[in-house]
N, C-alpha and C positions, 0 to 999 in steps of 0.2 A: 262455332264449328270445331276449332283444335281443340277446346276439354271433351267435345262428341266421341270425335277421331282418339285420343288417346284413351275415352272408357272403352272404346270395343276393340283396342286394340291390347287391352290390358288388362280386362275383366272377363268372364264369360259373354258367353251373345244375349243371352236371355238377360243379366241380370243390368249389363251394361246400356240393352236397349229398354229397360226401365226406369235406369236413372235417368237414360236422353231423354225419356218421352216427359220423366218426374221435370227435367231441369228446361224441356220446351213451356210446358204447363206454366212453371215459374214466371217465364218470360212473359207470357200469353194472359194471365191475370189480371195484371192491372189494365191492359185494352181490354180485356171480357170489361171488370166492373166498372171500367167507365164508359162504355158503351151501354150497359144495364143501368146507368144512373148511380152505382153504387159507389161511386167513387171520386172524390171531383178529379175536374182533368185538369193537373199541372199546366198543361200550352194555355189554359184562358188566364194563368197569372198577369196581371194588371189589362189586362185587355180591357178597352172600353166601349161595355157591348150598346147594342144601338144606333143612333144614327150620329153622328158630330163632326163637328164644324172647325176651322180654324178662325183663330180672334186675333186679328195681325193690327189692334190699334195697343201697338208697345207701350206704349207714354200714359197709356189710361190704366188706375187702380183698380176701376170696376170689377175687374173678374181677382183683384188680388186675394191671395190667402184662400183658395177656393180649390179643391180637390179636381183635380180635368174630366172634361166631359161635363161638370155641374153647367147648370143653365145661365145664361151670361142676363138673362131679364128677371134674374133672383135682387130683389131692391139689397139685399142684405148681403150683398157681393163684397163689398170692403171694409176691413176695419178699418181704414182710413181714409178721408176724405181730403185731400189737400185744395188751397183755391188757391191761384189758379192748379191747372192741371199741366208739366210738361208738357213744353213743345213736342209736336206727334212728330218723331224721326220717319224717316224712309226705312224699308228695309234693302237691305242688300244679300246676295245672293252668289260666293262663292265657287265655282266649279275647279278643283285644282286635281291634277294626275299625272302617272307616270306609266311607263311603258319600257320594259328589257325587249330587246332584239336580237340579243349575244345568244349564242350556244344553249348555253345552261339557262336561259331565260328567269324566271326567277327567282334562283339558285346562282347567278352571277351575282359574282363576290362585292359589283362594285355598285350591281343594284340592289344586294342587301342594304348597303349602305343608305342607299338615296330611300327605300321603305322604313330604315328605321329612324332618319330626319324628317318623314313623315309621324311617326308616332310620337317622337319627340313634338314635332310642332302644335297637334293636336294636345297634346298632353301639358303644352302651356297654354292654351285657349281654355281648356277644361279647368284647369285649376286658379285660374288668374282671381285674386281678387276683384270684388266688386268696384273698387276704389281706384283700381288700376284703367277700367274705363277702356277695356279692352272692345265691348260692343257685342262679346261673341255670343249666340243666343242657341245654339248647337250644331249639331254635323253627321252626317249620316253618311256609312262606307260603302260604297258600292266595286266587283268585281265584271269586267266586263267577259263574256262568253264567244264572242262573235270569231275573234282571232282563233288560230289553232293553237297559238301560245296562251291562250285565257290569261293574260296578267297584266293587262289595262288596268289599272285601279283608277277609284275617283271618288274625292269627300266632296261631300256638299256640304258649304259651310254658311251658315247665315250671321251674319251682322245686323244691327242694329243700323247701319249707315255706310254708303259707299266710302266715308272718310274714315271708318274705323278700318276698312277692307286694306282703303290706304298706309295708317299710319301702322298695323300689321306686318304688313311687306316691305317696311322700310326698316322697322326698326331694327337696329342694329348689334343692340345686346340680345337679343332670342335668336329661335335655332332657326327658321326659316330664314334668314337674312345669311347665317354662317352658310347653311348649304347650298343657296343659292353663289353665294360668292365662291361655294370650292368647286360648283358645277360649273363654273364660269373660265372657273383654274385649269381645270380638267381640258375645256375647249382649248383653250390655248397650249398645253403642255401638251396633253394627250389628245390631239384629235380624233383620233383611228375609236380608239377606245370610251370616247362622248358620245360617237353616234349611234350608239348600239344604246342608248339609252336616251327614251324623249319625257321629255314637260312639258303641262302644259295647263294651261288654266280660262277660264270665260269667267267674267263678272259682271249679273244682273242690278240696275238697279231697279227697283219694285214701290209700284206706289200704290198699290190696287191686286189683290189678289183675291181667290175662290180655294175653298177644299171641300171635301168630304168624307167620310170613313164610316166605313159600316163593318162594327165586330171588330177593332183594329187596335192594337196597341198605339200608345202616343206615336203617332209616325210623321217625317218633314216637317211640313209648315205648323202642325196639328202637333208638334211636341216641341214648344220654342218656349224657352225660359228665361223672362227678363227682372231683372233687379230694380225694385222699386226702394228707393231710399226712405226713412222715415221720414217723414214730414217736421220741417222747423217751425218753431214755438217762439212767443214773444216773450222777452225778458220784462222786467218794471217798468223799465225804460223804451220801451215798444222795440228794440232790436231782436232780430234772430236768433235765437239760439237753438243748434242742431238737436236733435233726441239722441237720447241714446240708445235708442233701439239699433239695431244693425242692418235694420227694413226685412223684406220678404222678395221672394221671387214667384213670380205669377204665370202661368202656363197658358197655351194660348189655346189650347183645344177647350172647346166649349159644347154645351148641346145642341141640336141643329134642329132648333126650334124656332118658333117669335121669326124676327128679320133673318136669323138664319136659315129658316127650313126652304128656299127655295134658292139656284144659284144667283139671280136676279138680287136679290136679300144680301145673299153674301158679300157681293159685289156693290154693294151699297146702290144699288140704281131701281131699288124699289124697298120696302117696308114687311116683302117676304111675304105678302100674300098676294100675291101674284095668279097662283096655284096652290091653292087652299089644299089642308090635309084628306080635305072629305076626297077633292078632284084628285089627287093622288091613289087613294086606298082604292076608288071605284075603279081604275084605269088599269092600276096594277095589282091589287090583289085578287078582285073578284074576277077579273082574265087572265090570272095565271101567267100574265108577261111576268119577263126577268128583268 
């Protein structure tokens, strides 16, 4: 709208309202040809279209080295096979956020601080090596709308195990433990000026879950990525000796086929044919339900 406003305010009318209509056109192109087909449309990058599932058994290679969304009843799911199979951890289930109530909401100088101890925290979960056994399997940000201040934030973080959640929040040399202890500082020094700022967190443990996704980029449970180490090897002497591979990291969203295509399936409390694809297609496609 301002390059609009300064052509017709600075060119003739006629010739100014040809470039605006030349430079709407511009804009207006790439939605014409991808609506026409002609064009792919950028927003379905990695999008994985169809129906699919989340695979929340961590500890199993079956789906490893396998592009997300592939079918998890592919026999040729793993290049590696290890016997036995890790112990199947629980997953755990993070909620942690924060909230300004000062003036300047989240433009307060002292809850920038506390959002960018958040991006720090996050940004050593993301990067932590494999080896360090942090647990973290990813994190998704959400902004809450409801308040008139809109600035509830909230990560949802997943672990590998409520004891990784634990030893997380204690540890002492990372950032979430220093901020924690100067929000702590803060109540005692500065009262007046802590409570205009809250924390807060809920930690699930999960031993059983359900998803779905239809047309949807990796999203929560359905884009969890865990660290399968390579498998150890016998030396002459029948001992262990680790590989030197570096291992692979295995995604948990799969096709929502076989034992997954019905929620029953997913939930492990049936074999997923429950409700056969035929009783599906009849029910809802040929009646046009949604």
């Amino acid at each position: 709208m301002g390059l609009q406003l300064v052509t017709f305010l600075v060119l003739p009318s006629l010739i100014a309202a040809v470039l605006g209509a030349i430079l709407i056109l511009y804009t207006l192109t790439p939605f014409i040809l991808i609506n026409l087909g002609l064009k792919e449309n950028p927003h379905l990058k990695d999008v994985a279209l169809g129906k699919t599932a989340a695979y929340l058994d961590f500890a199993s290679t079956k789906h490893l080295g396998k592009q997300p969304g592939a079918s998890v009843e592919d026999p040729n799911a793993s290049e590696w096979d290890p016997t036995p199979e890790p112990e199947k951890p629980k997953l755990a289930v993070l909620l942690v956020g924060s909230r300004c109530d000062g003036p300047l909401g989240p433009f307060d100088k002292d809850y920038i601080f506390i959002r960018k101890m958040f991006a720090e925290m996050l940004n050593e979960l993301q990067t932590a090596k494999p080896e360090e056994d942090v647990g973290y399997l990813n994190s998704e940000l959400f902004l809450q709308s409801e308040r008139p201040q809109n600035n509830v934030s909230m990560a949802v973080i997943y672990f590998r195990s409520y004891d990784h959640v634990r030893r997380f929040a204690h540890k002492e040399d990372i950032v979430h433990w220093q901020a924690w202890m100067r929000f702590r500082r803060m109540q005692r020094e500065d009262y007046a000026t802590s409570t205009k700022i809250g924390l807060w967190h809920e930690t699930y443990e999960v031993s059983n879950a359900e998803a779905i996704y239809h047309n949807m980029r990796p999203f929560g449970l359905g884009n969890l990525w865990d660290h399968v180490s390579a498998p150890s090897t016998k030396d002459g002497q029948g001992a262990a000796v680790q590989s030197k591979a570096v291992g692979k990291y295995r995604s948990s969203l799969v096709s929502a086929d076989g034992k997954f295509f019905t929620s029953n399936g997913r939930m492990k409390l049936s074999d997923g044919k429950d409700w056969s694809e035929e009783e599906f297609h009849e029910k809802y496609d040929k009646e046009g339900s949604v």
